[in-house]
C-alpha positions in Angstrom: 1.7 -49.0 -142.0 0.2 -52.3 -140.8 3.1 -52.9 -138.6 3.5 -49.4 -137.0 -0.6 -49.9 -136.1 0.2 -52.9 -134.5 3.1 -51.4 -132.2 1.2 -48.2 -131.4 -2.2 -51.0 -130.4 0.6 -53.5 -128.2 2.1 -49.9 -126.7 -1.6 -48.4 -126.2 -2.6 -52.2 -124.1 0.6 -52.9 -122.6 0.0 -48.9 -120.9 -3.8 -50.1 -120.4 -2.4 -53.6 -118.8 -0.2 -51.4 -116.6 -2.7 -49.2 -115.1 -4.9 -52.2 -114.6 -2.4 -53.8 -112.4 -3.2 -51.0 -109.7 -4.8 -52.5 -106.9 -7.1 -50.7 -104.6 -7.5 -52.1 -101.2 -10.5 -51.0 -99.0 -10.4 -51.2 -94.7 -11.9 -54.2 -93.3 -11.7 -52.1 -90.1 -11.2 -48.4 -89.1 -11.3 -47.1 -85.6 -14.8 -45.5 -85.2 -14.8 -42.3 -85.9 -16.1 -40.6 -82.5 -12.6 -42.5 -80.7 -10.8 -41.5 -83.9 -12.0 -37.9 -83.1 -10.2 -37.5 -80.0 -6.6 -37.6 -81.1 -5.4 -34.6 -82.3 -2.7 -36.0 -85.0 -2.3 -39.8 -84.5 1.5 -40.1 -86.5 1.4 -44.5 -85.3 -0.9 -47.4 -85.0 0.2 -50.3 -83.8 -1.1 -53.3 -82.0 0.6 -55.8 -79.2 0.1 -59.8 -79.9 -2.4 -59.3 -77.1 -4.7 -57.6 -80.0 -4.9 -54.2 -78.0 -4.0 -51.5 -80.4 -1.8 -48.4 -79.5 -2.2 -44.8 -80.9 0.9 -42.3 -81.2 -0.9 -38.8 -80.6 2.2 -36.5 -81.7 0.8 -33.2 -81.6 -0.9 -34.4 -78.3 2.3 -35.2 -76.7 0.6 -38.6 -75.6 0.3 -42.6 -76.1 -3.3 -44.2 -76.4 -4.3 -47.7 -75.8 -7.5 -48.9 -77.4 -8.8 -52.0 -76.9 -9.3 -55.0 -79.3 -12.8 -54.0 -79.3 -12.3 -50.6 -80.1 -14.8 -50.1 -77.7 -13.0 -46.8 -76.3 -9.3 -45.6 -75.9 -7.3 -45.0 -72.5 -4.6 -42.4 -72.0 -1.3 -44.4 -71.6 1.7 -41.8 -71.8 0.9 -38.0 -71.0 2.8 -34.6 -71.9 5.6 -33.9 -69.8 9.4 -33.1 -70.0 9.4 -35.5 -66.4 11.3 -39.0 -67.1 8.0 -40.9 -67.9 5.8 -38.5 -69.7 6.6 -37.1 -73.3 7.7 -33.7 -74.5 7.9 -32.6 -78.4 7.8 -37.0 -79.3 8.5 -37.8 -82.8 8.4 -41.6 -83.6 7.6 -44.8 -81.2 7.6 -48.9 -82.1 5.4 -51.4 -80.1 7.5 -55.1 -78.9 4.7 -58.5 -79.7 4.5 -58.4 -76.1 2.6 -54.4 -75.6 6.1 -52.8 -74.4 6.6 -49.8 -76.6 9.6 -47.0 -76.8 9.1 -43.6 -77.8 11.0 -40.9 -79.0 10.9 -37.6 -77.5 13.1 -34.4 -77.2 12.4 -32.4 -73.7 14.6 -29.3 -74.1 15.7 -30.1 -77.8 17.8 -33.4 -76.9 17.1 -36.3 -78.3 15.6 -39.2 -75.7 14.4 -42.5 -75.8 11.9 -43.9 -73.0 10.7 -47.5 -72.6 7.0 -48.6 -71.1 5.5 -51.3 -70.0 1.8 -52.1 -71.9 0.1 -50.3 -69.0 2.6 -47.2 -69.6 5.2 -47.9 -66.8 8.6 -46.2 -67.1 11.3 -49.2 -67.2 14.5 -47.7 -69.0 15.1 -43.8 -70.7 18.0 -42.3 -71.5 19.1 -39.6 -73.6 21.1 -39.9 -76.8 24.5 -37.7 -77.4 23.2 -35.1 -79.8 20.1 -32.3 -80.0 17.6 -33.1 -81.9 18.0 -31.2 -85.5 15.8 -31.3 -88.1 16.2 -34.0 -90.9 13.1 -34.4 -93.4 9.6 -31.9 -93.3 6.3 -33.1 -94.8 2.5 -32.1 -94.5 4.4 -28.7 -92.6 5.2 -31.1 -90.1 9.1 -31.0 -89.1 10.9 -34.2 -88.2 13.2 -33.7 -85.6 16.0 -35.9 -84.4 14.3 -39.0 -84.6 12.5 -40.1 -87.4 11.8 -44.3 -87.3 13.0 -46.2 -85.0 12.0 -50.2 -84.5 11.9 -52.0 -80.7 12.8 -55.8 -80.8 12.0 -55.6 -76.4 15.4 -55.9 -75.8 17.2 -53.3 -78.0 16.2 -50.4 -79.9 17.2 -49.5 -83.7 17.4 -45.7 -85.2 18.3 -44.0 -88.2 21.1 -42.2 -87.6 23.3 -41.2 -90.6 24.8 -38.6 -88.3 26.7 -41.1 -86.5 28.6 -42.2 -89.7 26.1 -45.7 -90.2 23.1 -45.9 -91.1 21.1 -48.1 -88.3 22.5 -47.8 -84.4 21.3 -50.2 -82.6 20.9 -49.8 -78.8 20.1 -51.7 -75.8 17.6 -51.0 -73.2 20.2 -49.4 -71.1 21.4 -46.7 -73.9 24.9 -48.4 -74.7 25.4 -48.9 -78.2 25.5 -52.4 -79.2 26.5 -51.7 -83.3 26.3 -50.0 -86.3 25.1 -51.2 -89.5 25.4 -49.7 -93.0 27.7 -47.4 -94.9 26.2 -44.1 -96.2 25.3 -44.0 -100.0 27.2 -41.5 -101.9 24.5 -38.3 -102.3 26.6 -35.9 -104.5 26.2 -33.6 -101.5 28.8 -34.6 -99.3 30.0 -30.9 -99.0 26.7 -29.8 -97.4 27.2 -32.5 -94.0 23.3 -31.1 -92.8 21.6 -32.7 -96.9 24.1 -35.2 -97.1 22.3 -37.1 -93.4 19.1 -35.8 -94.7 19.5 -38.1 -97.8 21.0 -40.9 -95.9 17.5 -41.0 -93.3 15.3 -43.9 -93.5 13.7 -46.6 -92.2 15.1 -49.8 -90.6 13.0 -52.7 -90.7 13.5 -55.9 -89.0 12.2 -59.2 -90.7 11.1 -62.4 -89.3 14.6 -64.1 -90.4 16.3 -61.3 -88.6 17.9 -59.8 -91.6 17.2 -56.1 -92.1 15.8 -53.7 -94.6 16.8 -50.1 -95.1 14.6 -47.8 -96.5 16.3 -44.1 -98.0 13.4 -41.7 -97.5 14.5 -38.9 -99.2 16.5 -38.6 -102.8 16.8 -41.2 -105.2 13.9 -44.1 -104.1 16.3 -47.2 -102.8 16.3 -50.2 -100.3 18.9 -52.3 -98.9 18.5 -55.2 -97.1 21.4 -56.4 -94.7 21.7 -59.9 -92.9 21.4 -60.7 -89.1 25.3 -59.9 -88.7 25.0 -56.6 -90.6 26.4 -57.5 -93.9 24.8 -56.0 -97.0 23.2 -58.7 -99.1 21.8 -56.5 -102.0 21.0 -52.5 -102.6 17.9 -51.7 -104.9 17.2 -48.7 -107.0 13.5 -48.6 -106.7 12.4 -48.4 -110.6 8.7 -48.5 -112.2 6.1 -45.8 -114.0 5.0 -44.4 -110.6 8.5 -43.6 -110.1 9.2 -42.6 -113.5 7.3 -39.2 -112.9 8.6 -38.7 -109.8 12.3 -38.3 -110.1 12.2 -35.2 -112.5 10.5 -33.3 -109.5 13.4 -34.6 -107.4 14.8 -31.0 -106.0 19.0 -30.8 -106.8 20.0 -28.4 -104.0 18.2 -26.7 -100.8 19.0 -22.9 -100.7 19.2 -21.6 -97.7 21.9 -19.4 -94.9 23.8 -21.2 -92.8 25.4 -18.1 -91.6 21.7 -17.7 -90.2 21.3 -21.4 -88.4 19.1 -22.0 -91.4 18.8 -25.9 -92.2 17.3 -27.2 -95.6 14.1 -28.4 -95.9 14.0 -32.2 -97.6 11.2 -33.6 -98.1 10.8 -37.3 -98.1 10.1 -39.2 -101.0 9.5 -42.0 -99.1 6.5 -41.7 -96.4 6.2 -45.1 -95.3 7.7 -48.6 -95.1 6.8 -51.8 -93.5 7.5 -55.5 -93.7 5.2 -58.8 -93.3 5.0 -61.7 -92.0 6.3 -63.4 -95.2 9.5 -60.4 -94.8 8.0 -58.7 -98.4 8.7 -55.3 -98.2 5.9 -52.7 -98.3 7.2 -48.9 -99.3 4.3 -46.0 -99.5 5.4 -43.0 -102.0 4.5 -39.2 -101.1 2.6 -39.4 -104.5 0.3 -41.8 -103.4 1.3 -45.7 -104.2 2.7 -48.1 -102.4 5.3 -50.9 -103.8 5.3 -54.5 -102.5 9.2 -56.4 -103.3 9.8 -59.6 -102.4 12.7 -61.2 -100.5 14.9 -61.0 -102.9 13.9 -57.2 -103.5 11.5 -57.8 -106.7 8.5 -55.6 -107.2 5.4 -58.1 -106.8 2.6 -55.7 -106.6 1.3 -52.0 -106.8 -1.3 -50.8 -104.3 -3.2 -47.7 -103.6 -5.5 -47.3 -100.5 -8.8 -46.1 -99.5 -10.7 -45.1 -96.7 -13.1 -42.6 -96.4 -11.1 -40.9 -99.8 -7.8 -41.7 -101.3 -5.3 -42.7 -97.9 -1.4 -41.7 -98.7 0.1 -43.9 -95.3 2.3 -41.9 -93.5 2.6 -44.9 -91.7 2.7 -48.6 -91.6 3.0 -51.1 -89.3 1.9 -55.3 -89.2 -0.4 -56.6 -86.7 -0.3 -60.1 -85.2 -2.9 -61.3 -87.6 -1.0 -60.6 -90.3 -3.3 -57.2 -91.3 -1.8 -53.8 -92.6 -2.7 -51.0 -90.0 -1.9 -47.5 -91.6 -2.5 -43.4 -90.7 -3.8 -41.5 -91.4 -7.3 -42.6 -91.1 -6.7 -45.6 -88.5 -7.4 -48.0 -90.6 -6.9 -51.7 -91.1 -6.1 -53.6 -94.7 -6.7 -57.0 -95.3 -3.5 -57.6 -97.6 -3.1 -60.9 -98.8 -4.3 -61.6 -102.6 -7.3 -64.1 -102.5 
């Protein structure tokens, strides 16, 4: 019996040891609440190398500036189907130097518009397909364009549709490559889950390799070099996980005869890199992995705000801090 107590006490701490290596991180900074108020359903935070932070209002239809201070925000971008202004916007990215794209879809197609910091039109154009539903979370659908990332000279999107994974555009809207195969999803039969399982998040590093995050389905990364050859795939593995996967839905009812799409929800709500290109990736459930560069799990984080803060997004700032929404808040990240 002595050795089977000793097993069950190593299983009981190694469980205890696990737990332990949560980490909770707490905001060094938030937007204050009475500027926080005014947006209606901030969906991005980002800041410029400048330090002046930029606020994606989706359900507003409109792009805030606030200032380094966070003294008070400025309208930037408002509602409108106009070349300019947005209409029904879904995802935008921020260049180092303030410019900044944004995804919209004025009379259900797809379009992507580039601003100056100040909110200037300087390039739009519209992308050869409507807007269709992909992935639906918090009730929220997400429509044509779900991630994108601006480098300020060209523009990368998810978009499995096209047969690739990442299309990469210039400024001017002619394609300038594809990267990625599709993963096999089982559901190659059903064209509308199979793209909804291939959606995710491209993420450019500092090296200018690439990461690939698949939001939906089985939790995976890849990560692809500057030419656009894969260097490694990653099943995403760990307890968190663990209880996860059995909730994983196998097939989406629904009548196509009746324009019906499914409904996938995203495993996946988040993903950003840092400066050091680790790879930050925020679960529905509430955790958030940190791999390496050579895609190894380093860490385990959950974050808090006011409560518990799922991110349902992510995005590095110049200095090197995590800036997430909901919430608007900003992590210090780095272990001391």
């Amino acid at each position: 019996m002595k050795p089977l107590l000793v097993a069950v006490a190593a299983l009981l701490l190694g469980s205890l040891a696990s737990a332990l290596s949560i980490e909770t991180l707490s905001p060094v900074r938030s937007v204050p609440p009475e500027i926080a108020g005014r947006f209606r359903d901030p969906r991005g935070f980002q800041q410029s190398a400048s330090g002046e932070y930029f606020v994606f209002d989706r359900r507003a239809h409109t792009m805030w500036g606030v200032d380094p201070q966070m003294d008070g925000p400025f309208r930037i971008v408002e509602i409108g189907a106009e070349p300019g202004r947005l209409l029904d916007p879904t995802s935008f990215a921020v260049a180092p130097d303030g410019s900044f794209v944004v995804a919209d879809a004025p009379r259900g197609m797809a379009r992507i518009q580039v601003f100056t910091p100040a909110g200037f039109l300087t390039a739009g154009f519209f992308l050869n397909a409507a807007a269709r539903p992909r992935l639906t979370i918090d009730n929220t659908v997400l429509s044509g364009i779900g991630s994108l990332q601006f480098t300020g000279s060209s523009i990368l999107l998810s978009q499995p549709e096209t047969g690739s994974l990442v299309s990469e555009y210039l400024l001017s809207g002619q394609p300038k490559r594809s990267v990625g195969t599709l993963r096999a999803t089982g559901h190659e039969s059903d064209p509308d889950v199979h793209i909804a399982l291939n959606s995710g998040i491209p993420l450019l590093t500092s090296s200018g390799a690439m990461y690939y995050v698949f939001q939906a389905g089985l939790p995976a990364f890849r990560k692809y070099d500057a030419e656009g050859q894969l260097i490694f795939e990653r099943q995403i593995q760990g307890r968190e996980v663990d209880e996860l996967l059995p909730k994983l839905p196998s097939s989406w009812p629904r009548d196509p005869q009746q324009g019906e799409l499914p409904v996938v929800r995203p495993t996946i709500r988040a993903a950003a890199v840092d400066k050091a290109d680790r790879l930050w990736i925020s679960f529905d459930a509430g955790f958030t992995y940190v791999f390496d560069a050579d895609g190894d799990k380093l860490r385990v984080v959950q974050f808090r705000g006011v409560g518990a803060v799922s991110p349902g997004t992510m995005f590095f700032g110049p200095t090197g801090r995590l800036l997430v929404t909901p919430g608007l808040h900003e992590y210090e990240v780095n272990p001391h």
